[in-house]
N, CA and C atoms as an extended XYZ file, in Angstrom:
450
Properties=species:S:1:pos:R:3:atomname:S:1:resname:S:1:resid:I:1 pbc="F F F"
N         0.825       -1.205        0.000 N   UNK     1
C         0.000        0.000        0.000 CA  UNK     1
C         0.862        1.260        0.000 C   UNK     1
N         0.571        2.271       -0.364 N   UNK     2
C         1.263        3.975       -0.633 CA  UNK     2
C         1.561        3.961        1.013 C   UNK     2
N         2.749        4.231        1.383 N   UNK     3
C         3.359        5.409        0.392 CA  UNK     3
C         4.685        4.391       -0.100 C   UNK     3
N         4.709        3.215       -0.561 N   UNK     4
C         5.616        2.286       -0.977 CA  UNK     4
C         5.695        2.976       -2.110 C   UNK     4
N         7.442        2.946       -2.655 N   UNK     5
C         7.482        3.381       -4.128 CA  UNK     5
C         7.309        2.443       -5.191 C   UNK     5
N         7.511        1.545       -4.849 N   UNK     6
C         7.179        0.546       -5.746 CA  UNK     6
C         6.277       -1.037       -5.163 C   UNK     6
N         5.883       -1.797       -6.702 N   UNK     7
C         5.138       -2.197       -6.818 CA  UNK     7
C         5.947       -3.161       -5.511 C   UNK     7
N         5.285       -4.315       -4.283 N   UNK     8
C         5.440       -5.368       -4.355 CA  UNK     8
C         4.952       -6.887       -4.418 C   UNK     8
N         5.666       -7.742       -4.785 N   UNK     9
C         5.363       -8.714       -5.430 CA  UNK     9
C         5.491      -10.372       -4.531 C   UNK     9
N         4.727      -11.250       -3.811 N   UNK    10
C         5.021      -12.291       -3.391 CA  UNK    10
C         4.302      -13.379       -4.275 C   UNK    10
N         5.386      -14.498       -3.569 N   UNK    11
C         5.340      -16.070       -4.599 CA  UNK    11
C         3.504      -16.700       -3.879 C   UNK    11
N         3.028      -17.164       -4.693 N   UNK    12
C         1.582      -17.877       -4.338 CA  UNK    12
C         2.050      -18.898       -3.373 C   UNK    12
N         1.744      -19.968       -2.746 N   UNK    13
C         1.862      -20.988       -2.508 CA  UNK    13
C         2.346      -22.086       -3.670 C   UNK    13
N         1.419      -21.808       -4.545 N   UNK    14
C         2.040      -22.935       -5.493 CA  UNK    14
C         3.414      -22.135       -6.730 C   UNK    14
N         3.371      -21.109       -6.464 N   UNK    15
C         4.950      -20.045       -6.312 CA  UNK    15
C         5.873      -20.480       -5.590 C   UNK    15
N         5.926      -20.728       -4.396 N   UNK    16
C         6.669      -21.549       -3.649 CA  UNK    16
C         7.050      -22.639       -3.510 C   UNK    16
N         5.852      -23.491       -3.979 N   UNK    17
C         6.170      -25.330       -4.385 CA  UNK    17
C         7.678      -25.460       -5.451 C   UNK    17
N         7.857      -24.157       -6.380 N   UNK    18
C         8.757      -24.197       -7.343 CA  UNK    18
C        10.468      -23.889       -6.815 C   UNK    18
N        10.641      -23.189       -5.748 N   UNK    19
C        11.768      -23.069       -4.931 CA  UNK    19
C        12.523      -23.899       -4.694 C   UNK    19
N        12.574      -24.839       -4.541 N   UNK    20
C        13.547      -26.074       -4.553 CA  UNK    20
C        14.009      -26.727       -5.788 C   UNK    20
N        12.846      -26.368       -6.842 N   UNK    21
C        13.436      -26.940       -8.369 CA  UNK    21
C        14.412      -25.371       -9.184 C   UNK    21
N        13.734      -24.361       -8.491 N   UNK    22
C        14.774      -22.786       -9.196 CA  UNK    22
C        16.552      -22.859       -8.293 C   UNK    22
N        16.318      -23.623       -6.992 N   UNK    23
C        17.551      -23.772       -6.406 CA  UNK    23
C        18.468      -24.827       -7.268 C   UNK    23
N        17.845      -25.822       -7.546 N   UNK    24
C        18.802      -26.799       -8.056 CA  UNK    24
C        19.076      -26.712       -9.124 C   UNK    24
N        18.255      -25.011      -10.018 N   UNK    25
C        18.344      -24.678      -11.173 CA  UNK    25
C        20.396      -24.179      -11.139 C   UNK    25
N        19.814      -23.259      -10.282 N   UNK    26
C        20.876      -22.578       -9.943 CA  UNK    26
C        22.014      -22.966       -9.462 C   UNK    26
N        22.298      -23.887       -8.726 N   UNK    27
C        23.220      -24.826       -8.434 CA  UNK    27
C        23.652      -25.429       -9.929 C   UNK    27
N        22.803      -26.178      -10.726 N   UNK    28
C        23.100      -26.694      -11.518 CA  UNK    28
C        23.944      -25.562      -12.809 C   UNK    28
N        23.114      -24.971      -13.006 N   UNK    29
C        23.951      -23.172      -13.693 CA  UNK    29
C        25.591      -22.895      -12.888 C   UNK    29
N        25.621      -22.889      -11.465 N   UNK    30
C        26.855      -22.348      -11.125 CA  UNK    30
C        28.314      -23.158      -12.145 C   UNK    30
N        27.915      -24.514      -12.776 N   UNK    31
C        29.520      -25.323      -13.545 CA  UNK    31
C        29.669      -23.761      -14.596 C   UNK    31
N        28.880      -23.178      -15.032 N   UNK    32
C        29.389      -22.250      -16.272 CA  UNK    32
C        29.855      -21.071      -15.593 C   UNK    32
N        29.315      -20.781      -14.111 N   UNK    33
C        29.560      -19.582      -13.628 CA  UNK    33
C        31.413      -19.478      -13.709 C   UNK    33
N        31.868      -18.052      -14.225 N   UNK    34
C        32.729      -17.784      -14.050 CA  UNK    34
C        33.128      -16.350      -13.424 C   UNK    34
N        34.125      -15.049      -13.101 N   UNK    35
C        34.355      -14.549      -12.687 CA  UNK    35
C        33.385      -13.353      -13.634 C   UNK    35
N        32.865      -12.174      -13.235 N   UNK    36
C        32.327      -11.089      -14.201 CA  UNK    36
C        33.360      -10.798      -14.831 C   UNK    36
N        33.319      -10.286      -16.260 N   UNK    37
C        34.122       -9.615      -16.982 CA  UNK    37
C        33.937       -8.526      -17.055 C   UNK    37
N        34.595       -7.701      -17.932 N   UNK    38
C        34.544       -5.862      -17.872 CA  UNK    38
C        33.110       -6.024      -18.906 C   UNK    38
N        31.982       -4.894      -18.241 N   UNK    39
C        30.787       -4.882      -19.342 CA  UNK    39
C        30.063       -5.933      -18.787 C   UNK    39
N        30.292       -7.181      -17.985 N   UNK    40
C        29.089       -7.467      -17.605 CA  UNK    40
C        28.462       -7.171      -16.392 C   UNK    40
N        26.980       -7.002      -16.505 N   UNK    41
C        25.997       -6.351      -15.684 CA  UNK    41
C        25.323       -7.317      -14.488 C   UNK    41
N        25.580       -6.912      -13.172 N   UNK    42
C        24.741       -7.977      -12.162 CA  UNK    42
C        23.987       -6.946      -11.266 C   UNK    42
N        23.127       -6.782      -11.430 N   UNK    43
C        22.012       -6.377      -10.553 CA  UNK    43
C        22.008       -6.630       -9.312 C   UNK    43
N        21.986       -5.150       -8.208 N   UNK    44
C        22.180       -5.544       -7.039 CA  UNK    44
C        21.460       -6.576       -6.038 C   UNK    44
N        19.579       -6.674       -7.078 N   UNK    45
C        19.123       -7.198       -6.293 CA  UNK    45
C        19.040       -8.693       -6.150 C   UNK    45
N        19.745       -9.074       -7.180 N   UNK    46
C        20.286      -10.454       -7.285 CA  UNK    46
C        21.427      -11.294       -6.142 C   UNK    46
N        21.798      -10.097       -5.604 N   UNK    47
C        22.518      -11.100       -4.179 CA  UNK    47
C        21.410      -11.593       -3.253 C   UNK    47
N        20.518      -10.715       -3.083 N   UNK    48
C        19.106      -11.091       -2.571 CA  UNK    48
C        18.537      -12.478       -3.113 C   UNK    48
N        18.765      -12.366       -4.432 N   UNK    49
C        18.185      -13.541       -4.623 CA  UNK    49
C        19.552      -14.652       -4.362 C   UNK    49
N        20.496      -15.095       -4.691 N   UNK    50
C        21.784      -15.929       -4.566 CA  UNK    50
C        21.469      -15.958       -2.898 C   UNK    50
N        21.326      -14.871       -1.670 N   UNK    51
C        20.950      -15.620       -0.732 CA  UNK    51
C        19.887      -16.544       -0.223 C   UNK    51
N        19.023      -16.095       -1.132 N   UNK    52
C        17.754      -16.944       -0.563 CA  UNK    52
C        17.920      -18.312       -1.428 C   UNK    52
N        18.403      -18.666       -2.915 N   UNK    53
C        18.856      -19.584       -3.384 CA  UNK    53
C        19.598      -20.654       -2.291 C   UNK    53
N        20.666      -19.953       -1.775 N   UNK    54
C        22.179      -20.839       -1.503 CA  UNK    54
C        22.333      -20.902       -0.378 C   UNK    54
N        21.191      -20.200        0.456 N   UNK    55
C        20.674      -20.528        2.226 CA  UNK    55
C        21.064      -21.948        2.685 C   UNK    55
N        22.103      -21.879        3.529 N   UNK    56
C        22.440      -23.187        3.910 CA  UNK    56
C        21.173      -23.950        5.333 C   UNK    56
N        21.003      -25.013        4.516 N   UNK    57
C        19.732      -25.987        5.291 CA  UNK    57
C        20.018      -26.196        6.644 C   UNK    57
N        21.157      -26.878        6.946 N   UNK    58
C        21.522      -27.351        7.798 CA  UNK    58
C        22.331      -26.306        9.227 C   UNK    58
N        22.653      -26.598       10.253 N   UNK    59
C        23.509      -25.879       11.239 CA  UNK    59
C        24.252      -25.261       10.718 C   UNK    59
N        24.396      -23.628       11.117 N   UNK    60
C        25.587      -22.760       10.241 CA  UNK    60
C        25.898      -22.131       11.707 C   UNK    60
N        26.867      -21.153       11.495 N   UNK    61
C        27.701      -20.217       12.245 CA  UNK    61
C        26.512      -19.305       12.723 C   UNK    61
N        26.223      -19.150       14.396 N   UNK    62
C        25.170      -18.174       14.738 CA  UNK    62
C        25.408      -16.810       14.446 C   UNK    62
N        25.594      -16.157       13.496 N   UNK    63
C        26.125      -14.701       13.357 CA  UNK    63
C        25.016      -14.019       12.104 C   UNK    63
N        24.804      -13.013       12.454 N   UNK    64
C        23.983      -12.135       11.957 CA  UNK    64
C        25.306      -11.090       10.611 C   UNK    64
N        24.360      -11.206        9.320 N   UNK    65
C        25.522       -9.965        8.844 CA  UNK    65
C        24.030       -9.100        8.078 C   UNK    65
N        24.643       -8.001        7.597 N   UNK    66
C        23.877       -6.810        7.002 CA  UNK    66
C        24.459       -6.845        5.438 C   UNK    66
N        24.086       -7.346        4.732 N   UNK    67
C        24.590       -7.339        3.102 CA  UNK    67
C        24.163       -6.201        2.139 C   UNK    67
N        24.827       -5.398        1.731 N   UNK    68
C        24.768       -3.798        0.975 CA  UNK    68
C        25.357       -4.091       -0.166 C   UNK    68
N        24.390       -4.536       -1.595 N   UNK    69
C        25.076       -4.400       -2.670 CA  UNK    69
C        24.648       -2.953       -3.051 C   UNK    69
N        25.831       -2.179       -3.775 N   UNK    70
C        26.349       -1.182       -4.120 CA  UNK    70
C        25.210       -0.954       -5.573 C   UNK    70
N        24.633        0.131       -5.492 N   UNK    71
C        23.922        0.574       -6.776 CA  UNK    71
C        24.917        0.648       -7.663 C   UNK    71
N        24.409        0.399       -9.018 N   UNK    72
C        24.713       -0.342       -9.787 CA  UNK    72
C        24.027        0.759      -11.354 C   UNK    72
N        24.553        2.029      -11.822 N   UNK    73
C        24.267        2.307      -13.404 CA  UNK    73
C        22.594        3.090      -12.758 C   UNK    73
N        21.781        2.561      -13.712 N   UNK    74
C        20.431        2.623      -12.946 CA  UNK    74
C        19.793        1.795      -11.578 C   UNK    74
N        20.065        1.032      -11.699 N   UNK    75
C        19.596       -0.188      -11.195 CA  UNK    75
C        20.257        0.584       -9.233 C   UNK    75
N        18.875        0.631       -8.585 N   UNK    76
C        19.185        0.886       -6.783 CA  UNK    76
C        20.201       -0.051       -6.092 C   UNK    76
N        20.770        0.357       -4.668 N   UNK    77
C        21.213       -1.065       -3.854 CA  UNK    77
C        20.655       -1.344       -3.173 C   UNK    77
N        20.960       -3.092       -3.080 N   UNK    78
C        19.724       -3.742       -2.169 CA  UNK    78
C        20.648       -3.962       -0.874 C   UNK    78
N        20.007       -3.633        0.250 N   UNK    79
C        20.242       -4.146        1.542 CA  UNK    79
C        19.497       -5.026        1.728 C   UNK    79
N        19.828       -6.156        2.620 N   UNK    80
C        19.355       -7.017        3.704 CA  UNK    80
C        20.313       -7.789        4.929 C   UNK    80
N        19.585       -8.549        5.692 N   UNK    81
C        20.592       -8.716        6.310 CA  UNK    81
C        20.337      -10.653        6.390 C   UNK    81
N        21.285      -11.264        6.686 N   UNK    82
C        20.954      -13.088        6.861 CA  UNK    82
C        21.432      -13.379        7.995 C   UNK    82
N        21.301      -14.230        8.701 N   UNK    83
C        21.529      -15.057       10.118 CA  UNK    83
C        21.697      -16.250       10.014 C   UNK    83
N        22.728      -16.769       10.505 N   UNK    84
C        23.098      -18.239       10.643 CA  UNK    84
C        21.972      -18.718       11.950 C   UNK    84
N        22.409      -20.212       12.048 N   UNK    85
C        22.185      -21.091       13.594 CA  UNK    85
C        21.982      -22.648       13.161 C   UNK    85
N        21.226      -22.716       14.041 N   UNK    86
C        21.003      -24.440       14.319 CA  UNK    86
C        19.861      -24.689       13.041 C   UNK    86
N        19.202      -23.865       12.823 N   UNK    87
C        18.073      -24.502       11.630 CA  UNK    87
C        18.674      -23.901       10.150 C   UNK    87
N        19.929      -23.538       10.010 N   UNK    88
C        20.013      -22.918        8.855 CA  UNK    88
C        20.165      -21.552        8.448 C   UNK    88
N        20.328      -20.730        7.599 N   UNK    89
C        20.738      -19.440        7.243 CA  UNK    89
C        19.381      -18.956        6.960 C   UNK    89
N        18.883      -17.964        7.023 N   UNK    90
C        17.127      -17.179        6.597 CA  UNK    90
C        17.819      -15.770        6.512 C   UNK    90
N        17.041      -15.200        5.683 N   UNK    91
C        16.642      -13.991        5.741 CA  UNK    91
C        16.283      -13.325        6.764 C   UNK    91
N        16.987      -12.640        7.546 N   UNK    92
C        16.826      -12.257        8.932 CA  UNK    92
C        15.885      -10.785        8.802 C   UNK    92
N        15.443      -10.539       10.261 N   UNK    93
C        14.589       -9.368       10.278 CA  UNK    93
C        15.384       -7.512       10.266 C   UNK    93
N        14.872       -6.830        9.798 N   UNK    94
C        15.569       -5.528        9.562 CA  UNK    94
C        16.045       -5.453       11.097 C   UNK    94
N        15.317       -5.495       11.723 N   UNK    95
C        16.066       -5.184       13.451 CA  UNK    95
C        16.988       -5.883       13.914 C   UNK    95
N        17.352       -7.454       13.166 N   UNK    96
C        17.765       -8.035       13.829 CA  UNK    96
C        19.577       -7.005       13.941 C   UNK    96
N        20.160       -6.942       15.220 N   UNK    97
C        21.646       -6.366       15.365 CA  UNK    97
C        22.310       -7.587       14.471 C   UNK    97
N        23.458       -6.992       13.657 N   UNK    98
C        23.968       -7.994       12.688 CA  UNK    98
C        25.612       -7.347       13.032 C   UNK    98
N        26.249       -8.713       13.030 N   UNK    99
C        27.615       -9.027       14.041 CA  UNK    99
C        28.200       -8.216       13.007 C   UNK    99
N        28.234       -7.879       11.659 N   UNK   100
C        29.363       -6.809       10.826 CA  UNK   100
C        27.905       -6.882        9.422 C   UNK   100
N        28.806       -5.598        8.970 N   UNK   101
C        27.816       -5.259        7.954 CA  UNK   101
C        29.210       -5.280        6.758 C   UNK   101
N        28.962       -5.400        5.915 N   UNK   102
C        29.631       -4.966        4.482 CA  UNK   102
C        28.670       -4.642        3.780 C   UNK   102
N        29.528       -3.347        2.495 N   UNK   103
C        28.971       -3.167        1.537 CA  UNK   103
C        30.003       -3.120        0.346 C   UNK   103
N        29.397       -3.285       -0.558 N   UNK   104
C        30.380       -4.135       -1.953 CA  UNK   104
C        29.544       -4.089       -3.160 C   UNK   104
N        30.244       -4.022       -4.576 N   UNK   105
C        29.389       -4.394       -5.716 CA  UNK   105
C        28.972       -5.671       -5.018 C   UNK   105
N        27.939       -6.114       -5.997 N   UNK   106
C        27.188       -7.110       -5.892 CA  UNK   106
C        27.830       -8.190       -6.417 C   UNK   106
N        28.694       -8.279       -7.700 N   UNK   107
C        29.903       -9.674       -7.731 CA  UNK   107
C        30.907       -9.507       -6.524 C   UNK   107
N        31.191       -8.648       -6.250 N   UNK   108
C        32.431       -9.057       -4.780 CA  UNK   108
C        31.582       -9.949       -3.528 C   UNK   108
N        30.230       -9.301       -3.209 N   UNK   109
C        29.415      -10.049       -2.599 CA  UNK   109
C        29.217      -11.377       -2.931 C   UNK   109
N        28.857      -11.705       -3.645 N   UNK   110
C        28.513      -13.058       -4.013 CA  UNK   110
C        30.038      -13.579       -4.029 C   UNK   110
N        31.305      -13.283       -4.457 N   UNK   111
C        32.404      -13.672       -3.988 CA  UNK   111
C        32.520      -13.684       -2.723 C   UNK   111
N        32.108      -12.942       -1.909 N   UNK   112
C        32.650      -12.835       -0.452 CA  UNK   112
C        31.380      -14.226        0.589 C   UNK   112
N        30.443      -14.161       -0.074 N   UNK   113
C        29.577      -15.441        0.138 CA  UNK   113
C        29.441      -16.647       -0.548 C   UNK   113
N        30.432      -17.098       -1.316 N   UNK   114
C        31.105      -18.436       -1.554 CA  UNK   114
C        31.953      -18.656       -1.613 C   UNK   114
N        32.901      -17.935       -0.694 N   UNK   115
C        34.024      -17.984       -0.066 CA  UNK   115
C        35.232      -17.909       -1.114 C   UNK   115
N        35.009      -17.251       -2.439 N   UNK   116
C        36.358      -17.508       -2.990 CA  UNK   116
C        37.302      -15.870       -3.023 C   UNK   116
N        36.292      -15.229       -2.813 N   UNK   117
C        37.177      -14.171       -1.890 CA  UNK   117
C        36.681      -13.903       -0.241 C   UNK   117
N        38.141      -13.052       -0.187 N   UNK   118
C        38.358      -13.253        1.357 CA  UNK   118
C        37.791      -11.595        1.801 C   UNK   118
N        37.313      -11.067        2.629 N   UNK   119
C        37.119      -10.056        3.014 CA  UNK   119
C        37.824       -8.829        3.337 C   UNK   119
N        38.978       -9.721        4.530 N   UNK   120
C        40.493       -8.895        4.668 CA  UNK   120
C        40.937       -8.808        3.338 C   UNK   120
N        41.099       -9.021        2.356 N   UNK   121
C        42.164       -8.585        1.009 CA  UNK   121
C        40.922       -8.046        0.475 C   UNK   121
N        39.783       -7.492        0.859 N   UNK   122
C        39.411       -6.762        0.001 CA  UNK   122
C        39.011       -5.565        0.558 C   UNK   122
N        39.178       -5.410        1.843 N   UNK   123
C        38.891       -4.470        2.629 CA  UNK   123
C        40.628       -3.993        2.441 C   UNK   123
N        41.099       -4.608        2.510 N   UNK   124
C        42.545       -3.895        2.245 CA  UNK   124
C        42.770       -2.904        1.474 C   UNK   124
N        42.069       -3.578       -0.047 N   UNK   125
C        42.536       -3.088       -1.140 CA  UNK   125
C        41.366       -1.922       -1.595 C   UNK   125
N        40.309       -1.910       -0.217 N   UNK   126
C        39.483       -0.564       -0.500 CA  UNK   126
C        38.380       -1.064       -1.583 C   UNK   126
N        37.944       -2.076       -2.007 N   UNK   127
C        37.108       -2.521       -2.445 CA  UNK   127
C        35.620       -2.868       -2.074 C   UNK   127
N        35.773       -2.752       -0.451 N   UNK   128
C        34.733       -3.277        0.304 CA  UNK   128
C        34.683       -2.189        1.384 C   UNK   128
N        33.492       -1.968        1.758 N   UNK   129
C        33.191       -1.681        3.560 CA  UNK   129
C        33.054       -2.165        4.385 C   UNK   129
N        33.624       -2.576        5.305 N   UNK   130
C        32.972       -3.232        6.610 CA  UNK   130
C        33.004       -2.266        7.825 C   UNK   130
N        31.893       -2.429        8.367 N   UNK   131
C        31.443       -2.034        9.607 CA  UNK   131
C        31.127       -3.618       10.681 C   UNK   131
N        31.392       -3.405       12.112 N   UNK   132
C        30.979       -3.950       12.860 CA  UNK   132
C        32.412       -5.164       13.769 C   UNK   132
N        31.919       -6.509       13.513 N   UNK   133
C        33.008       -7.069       13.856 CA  UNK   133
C        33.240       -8.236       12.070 C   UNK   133
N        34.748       -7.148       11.788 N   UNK   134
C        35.465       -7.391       10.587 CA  UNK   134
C        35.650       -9.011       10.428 C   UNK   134
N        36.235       -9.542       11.511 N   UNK   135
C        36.621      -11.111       11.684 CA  UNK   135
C        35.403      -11.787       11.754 C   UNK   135
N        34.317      -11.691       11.961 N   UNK   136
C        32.683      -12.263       12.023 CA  UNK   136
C        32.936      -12.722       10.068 C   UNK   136
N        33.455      -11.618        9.567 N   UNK   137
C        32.526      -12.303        7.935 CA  UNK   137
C        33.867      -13.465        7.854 C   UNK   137
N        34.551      -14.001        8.661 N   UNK   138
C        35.135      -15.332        7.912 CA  UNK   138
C        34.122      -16.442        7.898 C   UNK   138
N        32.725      -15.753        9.086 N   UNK   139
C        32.138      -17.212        8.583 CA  UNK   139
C        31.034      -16.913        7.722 C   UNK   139
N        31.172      -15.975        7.299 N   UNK   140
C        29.697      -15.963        5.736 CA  UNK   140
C        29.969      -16.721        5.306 C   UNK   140
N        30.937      -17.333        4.407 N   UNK   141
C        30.372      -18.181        3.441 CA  UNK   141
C        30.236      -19.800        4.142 C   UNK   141
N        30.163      -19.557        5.185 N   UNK   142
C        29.863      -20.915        5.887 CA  UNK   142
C        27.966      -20.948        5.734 C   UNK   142
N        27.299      -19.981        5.815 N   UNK   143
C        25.871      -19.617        5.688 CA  UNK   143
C        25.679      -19.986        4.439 C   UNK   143
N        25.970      -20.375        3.599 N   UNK   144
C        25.507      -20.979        1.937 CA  UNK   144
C        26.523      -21.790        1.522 C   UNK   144
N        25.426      -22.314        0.806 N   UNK   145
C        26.022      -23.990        0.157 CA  UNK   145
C        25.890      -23.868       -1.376 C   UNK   145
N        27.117      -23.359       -1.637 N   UNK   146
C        27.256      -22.591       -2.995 CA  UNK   146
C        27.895      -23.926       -4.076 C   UNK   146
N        27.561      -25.034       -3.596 N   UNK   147
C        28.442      -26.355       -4.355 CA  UNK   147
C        27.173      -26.368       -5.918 C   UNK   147
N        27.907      -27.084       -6.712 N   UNK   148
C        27.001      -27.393       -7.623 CA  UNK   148
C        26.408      -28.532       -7.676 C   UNK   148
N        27.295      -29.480       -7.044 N   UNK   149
C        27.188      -30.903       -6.743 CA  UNK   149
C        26.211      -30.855       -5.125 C   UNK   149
N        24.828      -30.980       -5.475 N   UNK   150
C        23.685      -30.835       -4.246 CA  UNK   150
C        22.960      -32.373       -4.484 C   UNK   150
């Protein structure tokens, strides 16, 4: 309802029955995934989606983070934040306090949440922001199960 600027949009129930076959879509897609090149375009709000994809099922690291992909050309940045624990990684609540925040293009993100980059070398090199507790994001990519082999 107004005063929202934009439209929003949720999955039906039988919208949702399809979530487990778009995950294993995506899993199955990651063998071609390779590094972005110069000129290609990733939409910030697509880490949003890669988290809710690659949400690890099982027991993860109890730590809260705040994820800020970086606007992007036209295209806005999306914040949210995810939470580990005993049932798995979710989409955590805007209030929840989150143990470090980063903000990053949206490919460094998704690098920095399947662990093939490291946070410290990119906070080094001024690529990244972090706020909060810096040593907390060694365990993001413990929160998703970014394998292709599921």
């Amino acid at each position: 309802p107004p005063p929202a600027a934009r439209e929003a949009y949720a999955l039906t129930p039988h919208g949702e029955a399809l979530r487990p076959i778009l995950g294993a879509l995506a899993r199955w897609g990651l063998r071609w995934m390779s590094a972005p090149k110069r000129g290609d375009h990733i939409e910030p709000e697509w880490v949003r989606l890669a988290a809710q994809m690659f949400a690890a099922s099982g027991p993860t690291p109890a730590r809260v983070f705040e994820l800020r992909a970086l606007a992007c050309g036209d295209s806005p940045a999306a914040s949210f934040k995810v939470a580990g624990g005993v049932r798995g990684t979710r989409i955590a609540a805007a209030a929840e306090p989150a143990d470090a925040s980063v903000a990053a293009p949206a490919a460094l993100l998704i690098g920095l949440m399947s662990g093939a980059a490291r946070a410290r070398d990119l906070a080094r090199a001024k690529k990244i922001t972090v706020a909060g507790n810096a040593s907390a994001l060694a365990d993001l990519p413990a929160l998703f199960s970014m394998s292709s082999a599921q």
